[in-house]
PDB file of N, CA, C and O in Angstrom:
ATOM      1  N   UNK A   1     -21.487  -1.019  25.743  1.00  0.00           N
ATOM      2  CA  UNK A   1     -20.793  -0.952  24.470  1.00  0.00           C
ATOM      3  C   UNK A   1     -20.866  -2.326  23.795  1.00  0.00           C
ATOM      4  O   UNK A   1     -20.598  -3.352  24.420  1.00  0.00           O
ATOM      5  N   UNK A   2     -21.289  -2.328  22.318  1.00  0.00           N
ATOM      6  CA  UNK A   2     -20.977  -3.547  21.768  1.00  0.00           C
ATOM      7  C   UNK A   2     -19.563  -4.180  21.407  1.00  0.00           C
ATOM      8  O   UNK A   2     -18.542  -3.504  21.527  1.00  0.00           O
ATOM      9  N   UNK A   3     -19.536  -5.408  20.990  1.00  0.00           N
ATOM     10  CA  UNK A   3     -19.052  -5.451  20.346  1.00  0.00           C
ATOM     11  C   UNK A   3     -19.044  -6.389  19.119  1.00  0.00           C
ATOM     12  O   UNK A   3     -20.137  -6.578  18.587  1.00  0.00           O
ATOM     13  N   UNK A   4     -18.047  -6.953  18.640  1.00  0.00           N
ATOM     14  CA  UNK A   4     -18.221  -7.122  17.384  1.00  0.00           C
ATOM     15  C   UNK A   4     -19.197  -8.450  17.324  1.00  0.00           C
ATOM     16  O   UNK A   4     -20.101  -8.506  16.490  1.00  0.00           O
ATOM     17  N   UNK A   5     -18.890  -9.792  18.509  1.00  0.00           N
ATOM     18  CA  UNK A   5     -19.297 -10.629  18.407  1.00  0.00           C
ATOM     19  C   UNK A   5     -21.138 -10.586  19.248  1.00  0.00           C
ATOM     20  O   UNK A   5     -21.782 -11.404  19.906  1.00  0.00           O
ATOM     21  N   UNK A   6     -21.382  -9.265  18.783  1.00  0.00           N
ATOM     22  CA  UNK A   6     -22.659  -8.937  19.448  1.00  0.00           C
ATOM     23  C   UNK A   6     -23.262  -8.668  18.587  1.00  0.00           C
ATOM     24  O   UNK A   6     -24.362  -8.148  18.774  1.00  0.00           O
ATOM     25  N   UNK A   7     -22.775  -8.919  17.269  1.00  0.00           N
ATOM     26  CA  UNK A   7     -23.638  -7.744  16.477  1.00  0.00           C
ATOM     27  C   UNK A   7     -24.529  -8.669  15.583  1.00  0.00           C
ATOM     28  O   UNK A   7     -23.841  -9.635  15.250  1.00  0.00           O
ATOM     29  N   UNK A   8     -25.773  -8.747  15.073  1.00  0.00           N
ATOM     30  CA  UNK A   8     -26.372  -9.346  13.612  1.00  0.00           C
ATOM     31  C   UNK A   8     -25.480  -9.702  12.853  1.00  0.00           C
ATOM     32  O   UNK A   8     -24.468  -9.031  12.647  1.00  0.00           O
ATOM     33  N   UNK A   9     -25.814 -11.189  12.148  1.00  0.00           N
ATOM     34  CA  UNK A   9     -24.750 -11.655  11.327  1.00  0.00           C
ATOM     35  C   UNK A   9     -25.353 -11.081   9.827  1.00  0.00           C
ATOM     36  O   UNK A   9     -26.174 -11.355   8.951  1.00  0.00           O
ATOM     37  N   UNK A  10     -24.458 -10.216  10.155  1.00  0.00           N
ATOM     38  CA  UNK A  10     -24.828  -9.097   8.514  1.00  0.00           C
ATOM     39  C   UNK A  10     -23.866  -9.255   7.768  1.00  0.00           C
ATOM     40  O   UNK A  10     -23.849  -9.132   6.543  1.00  0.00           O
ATOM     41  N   UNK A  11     -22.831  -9.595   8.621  1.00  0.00           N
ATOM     42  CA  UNK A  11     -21.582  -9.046   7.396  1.00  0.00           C
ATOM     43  C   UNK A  11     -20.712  -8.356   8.065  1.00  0.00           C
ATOM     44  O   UNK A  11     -19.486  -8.387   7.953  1.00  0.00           O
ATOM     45  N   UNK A  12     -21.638  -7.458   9.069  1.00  0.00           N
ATOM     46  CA  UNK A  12     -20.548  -6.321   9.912  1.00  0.00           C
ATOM     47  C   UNK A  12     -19.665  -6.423  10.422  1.00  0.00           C
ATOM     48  O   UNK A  12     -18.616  -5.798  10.264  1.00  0.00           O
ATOM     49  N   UNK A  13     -20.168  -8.063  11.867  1.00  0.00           N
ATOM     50  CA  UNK A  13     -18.694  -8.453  12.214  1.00  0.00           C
ATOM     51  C   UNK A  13     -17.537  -8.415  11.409  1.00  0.00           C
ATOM     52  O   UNK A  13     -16.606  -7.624  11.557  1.00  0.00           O
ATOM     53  N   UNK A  14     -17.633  -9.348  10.500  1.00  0.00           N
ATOM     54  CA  UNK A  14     -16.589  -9.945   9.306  1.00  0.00           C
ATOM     55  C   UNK A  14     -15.632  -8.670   8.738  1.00  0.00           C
ATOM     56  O   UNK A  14     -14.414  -8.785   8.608  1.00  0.00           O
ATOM     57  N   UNK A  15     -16.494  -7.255   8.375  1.00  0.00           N
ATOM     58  CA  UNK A  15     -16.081  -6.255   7.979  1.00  0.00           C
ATOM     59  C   UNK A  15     -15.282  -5.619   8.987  1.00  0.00           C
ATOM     60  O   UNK A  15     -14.113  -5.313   8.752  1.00  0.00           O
ATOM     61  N   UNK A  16     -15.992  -5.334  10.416  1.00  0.00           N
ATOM     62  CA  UNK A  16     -15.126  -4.918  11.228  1.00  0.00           C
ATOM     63  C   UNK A  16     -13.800  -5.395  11.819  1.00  0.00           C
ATOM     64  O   UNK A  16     -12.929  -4.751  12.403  1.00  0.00           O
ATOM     65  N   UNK A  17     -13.884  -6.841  11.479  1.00  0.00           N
ATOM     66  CA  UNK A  17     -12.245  -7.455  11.702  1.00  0.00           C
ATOM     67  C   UNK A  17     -11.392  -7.065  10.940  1.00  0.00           C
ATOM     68  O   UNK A  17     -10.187  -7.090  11.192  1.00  0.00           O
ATOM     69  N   UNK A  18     -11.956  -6.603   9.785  1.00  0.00           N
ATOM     70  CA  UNK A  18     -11.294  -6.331   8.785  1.00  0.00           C
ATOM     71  C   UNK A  18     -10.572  -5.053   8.580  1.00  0.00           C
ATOM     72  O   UNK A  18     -10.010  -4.710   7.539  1.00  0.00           O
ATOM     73  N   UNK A  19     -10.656  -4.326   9.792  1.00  0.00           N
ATOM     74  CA  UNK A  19     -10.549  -2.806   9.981  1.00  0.00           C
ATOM     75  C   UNK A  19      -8.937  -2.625  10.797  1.00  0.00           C
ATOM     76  O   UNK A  19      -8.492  -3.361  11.677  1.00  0.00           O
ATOM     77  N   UNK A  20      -8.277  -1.417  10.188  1.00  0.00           N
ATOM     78  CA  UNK A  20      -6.927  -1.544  10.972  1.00  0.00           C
ATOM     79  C   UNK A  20      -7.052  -0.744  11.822  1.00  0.00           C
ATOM     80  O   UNK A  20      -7.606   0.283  11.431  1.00  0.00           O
ATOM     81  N   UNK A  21      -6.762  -0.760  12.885  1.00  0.00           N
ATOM     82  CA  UNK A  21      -6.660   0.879  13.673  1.00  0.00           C
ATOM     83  C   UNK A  21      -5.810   1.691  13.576  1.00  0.00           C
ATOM     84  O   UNK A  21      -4.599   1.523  13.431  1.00  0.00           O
ATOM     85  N   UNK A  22      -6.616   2.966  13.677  1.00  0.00           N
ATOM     86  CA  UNK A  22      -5.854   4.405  14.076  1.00  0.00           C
ATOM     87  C   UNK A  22      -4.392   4.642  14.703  1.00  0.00           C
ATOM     88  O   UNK A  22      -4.132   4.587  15.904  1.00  0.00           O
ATOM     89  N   UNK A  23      -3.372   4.950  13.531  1.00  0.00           N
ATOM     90  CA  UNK A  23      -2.099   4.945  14.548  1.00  0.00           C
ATOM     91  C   UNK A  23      -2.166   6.930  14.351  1.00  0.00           C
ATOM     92  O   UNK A  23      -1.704   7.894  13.742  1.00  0.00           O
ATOM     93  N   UNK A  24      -2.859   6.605  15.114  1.00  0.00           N
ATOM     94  CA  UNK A  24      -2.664   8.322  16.531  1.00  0.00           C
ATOM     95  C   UNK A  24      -1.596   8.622  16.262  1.00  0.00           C
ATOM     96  O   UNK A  24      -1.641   9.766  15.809  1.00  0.00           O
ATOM     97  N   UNK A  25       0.161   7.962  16.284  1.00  0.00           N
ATOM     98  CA  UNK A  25       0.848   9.002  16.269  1.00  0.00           C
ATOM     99  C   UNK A  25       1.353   9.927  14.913  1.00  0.00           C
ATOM    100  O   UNK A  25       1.660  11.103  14.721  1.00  0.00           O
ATOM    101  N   UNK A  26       1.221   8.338  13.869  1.00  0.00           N
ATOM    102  CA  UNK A  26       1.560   8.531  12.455  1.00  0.00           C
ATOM    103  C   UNK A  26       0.596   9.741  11.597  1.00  0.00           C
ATOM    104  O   UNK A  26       0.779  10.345  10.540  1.00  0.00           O
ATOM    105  N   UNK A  27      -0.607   9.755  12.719  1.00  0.00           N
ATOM    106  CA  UNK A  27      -1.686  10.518  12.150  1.00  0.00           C
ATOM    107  C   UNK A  27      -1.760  12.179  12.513  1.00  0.00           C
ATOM    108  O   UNK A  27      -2.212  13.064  11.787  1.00  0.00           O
ATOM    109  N   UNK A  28      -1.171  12.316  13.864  1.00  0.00           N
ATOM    110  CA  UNK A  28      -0.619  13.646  14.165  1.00  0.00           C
ATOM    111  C   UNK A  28       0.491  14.095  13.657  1.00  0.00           C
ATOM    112  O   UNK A  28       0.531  15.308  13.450  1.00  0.00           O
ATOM    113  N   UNK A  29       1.978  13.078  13.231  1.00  0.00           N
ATOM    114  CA  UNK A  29       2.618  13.652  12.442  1.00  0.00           C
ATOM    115  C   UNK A  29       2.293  14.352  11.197  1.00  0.00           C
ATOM    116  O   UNK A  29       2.589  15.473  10.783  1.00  0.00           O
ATOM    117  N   UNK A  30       1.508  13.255  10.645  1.00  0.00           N
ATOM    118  CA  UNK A  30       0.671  13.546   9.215  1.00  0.00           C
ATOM    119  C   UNK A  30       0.153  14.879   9.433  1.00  0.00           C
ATOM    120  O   UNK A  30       0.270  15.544   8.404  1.00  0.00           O
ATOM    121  N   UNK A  31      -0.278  15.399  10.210  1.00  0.00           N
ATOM    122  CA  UNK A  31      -1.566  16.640  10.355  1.00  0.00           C
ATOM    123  C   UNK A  31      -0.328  18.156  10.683  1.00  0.00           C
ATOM    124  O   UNK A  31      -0.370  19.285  10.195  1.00  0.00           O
ATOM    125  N   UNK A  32       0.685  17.547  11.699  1.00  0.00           N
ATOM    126  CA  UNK A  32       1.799  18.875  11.174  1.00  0.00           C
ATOM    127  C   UNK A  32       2.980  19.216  10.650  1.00  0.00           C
ATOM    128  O   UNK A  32       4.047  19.750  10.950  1.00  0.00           O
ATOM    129  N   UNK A  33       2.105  18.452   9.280  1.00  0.00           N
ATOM    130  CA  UNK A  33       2.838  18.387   7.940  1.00  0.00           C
ATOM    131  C   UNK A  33       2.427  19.203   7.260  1.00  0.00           C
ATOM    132  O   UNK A  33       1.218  19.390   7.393  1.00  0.00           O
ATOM    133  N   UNK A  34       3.150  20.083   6.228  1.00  0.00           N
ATOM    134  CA  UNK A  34       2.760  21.192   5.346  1.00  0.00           C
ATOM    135  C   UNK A  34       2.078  20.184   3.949  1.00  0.00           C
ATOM    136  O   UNK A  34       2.375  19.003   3.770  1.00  0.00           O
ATOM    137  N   UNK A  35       1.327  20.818   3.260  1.00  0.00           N
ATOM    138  CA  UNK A  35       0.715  19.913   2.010  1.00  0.00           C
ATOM    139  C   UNK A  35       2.219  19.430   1.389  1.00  0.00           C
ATOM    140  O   UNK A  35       2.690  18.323   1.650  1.00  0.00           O
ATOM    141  N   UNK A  36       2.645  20.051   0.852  1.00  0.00           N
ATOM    142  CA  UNK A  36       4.135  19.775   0.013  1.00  0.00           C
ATOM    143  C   UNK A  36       5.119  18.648   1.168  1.00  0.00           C
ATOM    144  O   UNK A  36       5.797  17.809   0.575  1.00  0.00           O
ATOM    145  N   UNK A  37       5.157  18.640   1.954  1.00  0.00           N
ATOM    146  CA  UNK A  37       5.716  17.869   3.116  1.00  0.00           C
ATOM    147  C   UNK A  37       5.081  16.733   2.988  1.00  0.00           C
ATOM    148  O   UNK A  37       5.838  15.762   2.991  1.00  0.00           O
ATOM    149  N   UNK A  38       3.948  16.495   2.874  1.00  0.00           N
ATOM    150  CA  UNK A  38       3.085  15.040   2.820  1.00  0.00           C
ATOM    151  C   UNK A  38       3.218  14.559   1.266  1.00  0.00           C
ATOM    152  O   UNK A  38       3.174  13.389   0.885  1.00  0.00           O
ATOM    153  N   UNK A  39       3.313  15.205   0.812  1.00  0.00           N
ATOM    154  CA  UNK A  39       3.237  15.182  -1.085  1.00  0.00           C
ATOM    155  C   UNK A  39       5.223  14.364  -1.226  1.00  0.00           C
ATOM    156  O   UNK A  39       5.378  13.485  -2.073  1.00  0.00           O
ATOM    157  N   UNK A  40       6.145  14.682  -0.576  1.00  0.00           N
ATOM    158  CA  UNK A  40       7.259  14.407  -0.769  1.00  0.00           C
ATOM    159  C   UNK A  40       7.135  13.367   0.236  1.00  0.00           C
ATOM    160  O   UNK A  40       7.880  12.466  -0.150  1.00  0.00           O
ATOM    161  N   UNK A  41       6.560  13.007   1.369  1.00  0.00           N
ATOM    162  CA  UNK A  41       6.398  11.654   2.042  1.00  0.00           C
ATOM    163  C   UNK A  41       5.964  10.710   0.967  1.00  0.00           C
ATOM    164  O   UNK A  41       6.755   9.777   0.824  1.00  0.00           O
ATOM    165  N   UNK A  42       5.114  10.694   0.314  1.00  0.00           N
ATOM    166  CA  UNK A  42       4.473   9.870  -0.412  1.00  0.00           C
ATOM    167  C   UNK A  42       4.816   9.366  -1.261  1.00  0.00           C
ATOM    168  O   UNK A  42       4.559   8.193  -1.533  1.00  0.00           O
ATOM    169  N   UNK A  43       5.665  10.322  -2.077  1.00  0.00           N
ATOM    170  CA  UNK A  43       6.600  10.226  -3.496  1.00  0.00           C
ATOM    171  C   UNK A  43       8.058   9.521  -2.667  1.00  0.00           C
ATOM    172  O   UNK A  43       8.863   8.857  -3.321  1.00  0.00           O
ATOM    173  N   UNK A  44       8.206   9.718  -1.494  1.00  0.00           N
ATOM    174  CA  UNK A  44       9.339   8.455  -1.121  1.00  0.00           C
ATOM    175  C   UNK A  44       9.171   7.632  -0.627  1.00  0.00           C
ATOM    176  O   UNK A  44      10.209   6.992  -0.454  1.00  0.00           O
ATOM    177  N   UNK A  45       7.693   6.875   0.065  1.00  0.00           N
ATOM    178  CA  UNK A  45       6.965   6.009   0.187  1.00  0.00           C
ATOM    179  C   UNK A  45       6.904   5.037  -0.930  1.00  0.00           C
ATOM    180  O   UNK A  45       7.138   3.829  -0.893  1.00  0.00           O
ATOM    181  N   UNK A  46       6.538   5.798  -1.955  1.00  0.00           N
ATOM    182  CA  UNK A  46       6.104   4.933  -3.383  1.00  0.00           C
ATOM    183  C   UNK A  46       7.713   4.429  -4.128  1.00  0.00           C
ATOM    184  O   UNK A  46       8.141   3.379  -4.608  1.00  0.00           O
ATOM    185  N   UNK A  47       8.225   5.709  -3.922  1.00  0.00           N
ATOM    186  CA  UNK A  47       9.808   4.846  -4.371  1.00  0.00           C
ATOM    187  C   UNK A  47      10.371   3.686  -3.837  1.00  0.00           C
ATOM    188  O   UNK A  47      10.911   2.721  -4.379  1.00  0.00           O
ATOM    189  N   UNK A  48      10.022   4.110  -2.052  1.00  0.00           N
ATOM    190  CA  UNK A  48      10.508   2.818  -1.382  1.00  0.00           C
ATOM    191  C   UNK A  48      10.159   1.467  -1.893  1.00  0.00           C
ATOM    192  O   UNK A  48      10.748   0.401  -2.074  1.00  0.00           O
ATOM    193  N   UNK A  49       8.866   1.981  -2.064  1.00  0.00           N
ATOM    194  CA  UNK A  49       7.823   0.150  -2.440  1.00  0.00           C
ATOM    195  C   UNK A  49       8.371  -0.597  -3.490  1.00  0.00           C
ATOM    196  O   UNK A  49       8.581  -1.809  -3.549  1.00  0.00           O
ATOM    197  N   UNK A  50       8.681   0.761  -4.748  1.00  0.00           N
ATOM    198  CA  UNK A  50       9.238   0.153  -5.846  1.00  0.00           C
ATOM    199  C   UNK A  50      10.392  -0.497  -5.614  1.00  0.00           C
ATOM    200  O   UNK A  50      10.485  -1.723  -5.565  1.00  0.00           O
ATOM    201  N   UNK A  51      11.324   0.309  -5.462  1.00  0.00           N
ATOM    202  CA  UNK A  51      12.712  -0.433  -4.677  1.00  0.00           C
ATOM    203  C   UNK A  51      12.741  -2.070  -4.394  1.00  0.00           C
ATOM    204  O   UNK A  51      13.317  -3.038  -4.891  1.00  0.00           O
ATOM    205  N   UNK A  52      11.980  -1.881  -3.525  1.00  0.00           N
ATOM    206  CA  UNK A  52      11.529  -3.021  -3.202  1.00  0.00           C
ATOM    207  C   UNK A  52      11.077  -4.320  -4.061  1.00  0.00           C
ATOM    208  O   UNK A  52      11.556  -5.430  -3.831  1.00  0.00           O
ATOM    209  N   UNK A  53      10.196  -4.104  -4.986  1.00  0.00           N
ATOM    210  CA  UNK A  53       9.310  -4.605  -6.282  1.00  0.00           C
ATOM    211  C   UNK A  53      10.820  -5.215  -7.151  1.00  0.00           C
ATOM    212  O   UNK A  53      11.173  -6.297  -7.620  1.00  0.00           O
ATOM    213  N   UNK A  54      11.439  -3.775  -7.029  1.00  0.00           N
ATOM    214  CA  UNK A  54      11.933  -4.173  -8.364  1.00  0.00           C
ATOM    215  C   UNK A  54      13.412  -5.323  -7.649  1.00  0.00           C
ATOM    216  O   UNK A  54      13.887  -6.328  -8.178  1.00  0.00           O
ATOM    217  N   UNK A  55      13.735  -4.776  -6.542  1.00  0.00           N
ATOM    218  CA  UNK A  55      14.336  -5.867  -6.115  1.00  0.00           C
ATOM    219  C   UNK A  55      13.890  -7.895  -5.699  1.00  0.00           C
ATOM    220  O   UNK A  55      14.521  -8.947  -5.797  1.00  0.00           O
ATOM    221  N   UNK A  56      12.724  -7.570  -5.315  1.00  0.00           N
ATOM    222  CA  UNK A  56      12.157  -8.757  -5.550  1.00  0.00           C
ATOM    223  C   UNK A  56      12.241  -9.784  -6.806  1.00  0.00           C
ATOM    224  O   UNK A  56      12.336 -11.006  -6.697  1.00  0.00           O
ATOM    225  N   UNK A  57      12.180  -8.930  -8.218  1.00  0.00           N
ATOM    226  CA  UNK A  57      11.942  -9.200  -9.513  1.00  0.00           C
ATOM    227  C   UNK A  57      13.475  -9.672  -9.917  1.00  0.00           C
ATOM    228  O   UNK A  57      13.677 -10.447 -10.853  1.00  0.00           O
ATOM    229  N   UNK A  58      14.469  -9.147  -9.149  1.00  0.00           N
ATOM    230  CA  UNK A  58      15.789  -8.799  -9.864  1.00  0.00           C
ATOM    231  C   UNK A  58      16.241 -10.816  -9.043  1.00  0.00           C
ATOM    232  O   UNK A  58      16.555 -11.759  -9.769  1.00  0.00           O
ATOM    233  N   UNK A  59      16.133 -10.900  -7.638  1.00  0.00           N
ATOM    234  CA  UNK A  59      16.263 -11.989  -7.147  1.00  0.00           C
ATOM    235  C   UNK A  59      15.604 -12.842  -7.867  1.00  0.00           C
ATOM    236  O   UNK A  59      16.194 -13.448  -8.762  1.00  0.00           O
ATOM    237  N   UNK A  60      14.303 -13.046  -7.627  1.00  0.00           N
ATOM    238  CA  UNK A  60      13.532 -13.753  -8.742  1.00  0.00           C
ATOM    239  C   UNK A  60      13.929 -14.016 -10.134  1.00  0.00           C
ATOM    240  O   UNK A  60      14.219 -15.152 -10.510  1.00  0.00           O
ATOM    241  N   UNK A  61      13.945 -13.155 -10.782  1.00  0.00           N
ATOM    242  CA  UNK A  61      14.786 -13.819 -12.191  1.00  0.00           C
ATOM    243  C   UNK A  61      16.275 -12.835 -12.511  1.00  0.00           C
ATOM    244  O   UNK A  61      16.118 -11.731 -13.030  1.00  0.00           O
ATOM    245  N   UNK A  62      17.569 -13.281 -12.193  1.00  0.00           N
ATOM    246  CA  UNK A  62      18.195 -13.011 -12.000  1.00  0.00           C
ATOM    247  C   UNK A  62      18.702 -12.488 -13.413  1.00  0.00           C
ATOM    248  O   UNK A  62      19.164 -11.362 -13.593  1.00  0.00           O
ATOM    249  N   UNK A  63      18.529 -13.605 -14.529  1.00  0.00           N
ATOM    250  CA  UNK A  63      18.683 -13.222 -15.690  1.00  0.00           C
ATOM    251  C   UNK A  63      17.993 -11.915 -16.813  1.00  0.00           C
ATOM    252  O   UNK A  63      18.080 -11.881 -18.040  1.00  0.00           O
ATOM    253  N   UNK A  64      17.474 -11.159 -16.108  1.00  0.00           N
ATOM    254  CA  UNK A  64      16.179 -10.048 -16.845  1.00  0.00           C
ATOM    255  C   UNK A  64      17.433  -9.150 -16.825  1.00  0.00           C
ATOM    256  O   UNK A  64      18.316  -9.184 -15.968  1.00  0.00           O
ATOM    257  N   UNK A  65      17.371  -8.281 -17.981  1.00  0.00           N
ATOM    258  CA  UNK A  65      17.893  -7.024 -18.075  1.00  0.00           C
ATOM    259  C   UNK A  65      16.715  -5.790 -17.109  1.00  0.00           C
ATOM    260  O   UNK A  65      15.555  -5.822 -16.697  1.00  0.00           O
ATOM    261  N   UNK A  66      17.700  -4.946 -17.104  1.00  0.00           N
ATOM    262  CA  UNK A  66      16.653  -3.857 -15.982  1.00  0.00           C
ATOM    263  C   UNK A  66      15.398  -3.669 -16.359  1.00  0.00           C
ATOM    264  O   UNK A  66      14.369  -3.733 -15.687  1.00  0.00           O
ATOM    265  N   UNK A  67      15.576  -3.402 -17.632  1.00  0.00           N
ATOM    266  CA  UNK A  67      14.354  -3.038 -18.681  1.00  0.00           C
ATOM    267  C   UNK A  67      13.313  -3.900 -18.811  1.00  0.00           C
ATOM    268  O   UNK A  67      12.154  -3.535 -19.011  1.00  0.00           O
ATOM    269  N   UNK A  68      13.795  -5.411 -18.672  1.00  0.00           N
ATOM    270  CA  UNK A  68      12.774  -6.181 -18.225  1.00  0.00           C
ATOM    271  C   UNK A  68      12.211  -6.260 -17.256  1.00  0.00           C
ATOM    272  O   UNK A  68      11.010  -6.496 -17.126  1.00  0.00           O
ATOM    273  N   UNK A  69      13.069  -6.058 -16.357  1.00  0.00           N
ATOM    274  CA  UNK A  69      12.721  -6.381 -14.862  1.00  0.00           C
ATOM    275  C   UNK A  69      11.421  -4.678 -14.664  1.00  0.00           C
ATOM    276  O   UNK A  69      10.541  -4.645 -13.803  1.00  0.00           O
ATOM    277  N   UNK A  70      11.589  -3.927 -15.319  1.00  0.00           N
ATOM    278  CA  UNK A  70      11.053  -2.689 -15.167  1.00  0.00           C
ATOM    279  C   UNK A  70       9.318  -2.921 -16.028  1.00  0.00           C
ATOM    280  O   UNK A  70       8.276  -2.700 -15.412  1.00  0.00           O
ATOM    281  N   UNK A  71       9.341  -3.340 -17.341  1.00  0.00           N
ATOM    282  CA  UNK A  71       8.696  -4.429 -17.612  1.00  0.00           C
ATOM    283  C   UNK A  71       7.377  -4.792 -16.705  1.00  0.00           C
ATOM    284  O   UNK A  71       6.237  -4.368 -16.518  1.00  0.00           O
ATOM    285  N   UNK A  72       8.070  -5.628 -16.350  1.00  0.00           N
ATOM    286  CA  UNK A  72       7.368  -7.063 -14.754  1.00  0.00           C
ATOM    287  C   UNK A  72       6.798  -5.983 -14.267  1.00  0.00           C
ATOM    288  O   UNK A  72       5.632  -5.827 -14.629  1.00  0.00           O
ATOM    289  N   UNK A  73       7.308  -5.058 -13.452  1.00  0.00           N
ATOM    290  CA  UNK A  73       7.088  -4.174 -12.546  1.00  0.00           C
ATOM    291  C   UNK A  73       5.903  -3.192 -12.641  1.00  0.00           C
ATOM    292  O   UNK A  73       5.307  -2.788 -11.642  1.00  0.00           O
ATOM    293  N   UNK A  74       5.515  -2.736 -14.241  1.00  0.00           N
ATOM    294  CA  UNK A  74       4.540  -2.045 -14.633  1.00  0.00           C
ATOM    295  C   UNK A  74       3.698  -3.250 -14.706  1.00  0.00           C
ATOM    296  O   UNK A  74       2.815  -3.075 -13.866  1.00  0.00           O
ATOM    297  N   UNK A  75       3.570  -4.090 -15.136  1.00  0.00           N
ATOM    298  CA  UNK A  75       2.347  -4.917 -15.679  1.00  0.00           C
ATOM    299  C   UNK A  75       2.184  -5.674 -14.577  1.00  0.00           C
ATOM    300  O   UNK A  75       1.059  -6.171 -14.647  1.00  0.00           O
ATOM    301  N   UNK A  76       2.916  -6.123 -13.274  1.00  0.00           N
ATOM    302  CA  UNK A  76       1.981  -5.866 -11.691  1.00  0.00           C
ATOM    303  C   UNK A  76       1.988  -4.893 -11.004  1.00  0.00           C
ATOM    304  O   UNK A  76       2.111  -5.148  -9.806  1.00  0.00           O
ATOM    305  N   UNK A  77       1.902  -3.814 -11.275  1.00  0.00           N
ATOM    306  CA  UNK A  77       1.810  -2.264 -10.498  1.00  0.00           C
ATOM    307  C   UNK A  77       0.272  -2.342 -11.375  1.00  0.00           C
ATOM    308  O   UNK A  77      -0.679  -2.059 -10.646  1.00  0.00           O
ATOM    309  N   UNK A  78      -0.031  -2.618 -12.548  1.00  0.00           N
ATOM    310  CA  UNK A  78      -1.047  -2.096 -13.430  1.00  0.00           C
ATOM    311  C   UNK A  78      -1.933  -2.833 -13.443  1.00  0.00           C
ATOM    312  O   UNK A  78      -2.948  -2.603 -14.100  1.00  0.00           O
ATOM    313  N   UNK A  79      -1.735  -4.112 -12.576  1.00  0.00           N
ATOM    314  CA  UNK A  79      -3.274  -5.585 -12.395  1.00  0.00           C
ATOM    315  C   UNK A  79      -3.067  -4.831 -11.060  1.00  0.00           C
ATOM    316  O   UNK A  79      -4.291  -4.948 -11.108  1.00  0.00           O
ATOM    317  N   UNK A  80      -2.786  -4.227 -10.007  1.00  0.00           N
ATOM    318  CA  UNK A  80      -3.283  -4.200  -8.893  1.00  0.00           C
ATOM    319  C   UNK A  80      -4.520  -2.977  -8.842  1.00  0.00           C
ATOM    320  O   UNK A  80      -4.168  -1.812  -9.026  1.00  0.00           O
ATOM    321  N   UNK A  81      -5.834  -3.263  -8.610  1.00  0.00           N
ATOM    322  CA  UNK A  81      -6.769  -2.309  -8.129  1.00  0.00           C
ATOM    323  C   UNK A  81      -6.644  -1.390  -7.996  1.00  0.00           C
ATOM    324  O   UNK A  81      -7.074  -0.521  -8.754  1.00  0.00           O
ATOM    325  N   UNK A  82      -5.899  -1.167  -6.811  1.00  0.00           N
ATOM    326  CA  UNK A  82      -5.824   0.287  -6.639  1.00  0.00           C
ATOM    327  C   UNK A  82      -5.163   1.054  -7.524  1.00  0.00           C
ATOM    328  O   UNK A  82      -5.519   2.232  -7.515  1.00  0.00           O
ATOM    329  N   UNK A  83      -4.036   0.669  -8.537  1.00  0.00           N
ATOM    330  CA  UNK A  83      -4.005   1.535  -9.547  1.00  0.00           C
ATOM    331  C   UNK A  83      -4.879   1.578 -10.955  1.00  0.00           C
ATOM    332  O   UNK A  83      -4.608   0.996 -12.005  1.00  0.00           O
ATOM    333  N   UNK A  84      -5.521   2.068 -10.790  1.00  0.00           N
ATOM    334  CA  UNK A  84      -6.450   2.142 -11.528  1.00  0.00           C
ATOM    335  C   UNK A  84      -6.173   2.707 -12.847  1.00  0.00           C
ATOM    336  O   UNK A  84      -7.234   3.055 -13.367  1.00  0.00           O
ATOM    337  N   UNK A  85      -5.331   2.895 -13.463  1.00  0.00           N
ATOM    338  CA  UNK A  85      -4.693   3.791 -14.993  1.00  0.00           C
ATOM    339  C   UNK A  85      -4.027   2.657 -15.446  1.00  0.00           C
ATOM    340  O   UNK A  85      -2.944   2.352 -14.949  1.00  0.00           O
ATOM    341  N   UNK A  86      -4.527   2.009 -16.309  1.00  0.00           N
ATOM    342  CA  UNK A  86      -4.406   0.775 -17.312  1.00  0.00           C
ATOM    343  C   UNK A  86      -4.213   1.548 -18.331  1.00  0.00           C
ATOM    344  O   UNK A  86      -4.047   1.064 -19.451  1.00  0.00           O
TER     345      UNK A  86
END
């Protein structure tokens, strides 16, 4: 079996460090989950994060009305990549 520090300096190593592993259990929960069951994980996943965001923002500048602070929150939710709907 290889491994990583075996391989052609392509790039691959570098990429493969870069790799998270498989959590097996999070991934079998995931699988006997109904579609709508994973769909409401996600949508309280994403709330959590915000929560989070927007609490960060609220410490950070203490003085922002919500609306600002809500503001902040879209226009770095909307530079990050992965959301892609600018």
């Amino acid at each position: 079996m290889a491994t990583t520090s075996n391989l052609p300096s392509t790039g691959v190593s570098s990429e493969l460090d870069n790799l998270e592993t498989v959590d097996w259990q999070q991934l079998y929960l995931m699988a006997k989950m109904t579609p709508n069951q994973r769909m409401l994980a996600m949508a309280q996943t994403s709330a959590f994060a915000r929560s989070i965001l927007r609490g960060a923002f609220r410490r950070r500048f203490p003085n922002l009305t919500m609306s600002e602070v809500n503001m902040l929150m879209m226009r770095y939710i909307s530079a990050v990549p992965e959301y892609p709907y600018e």
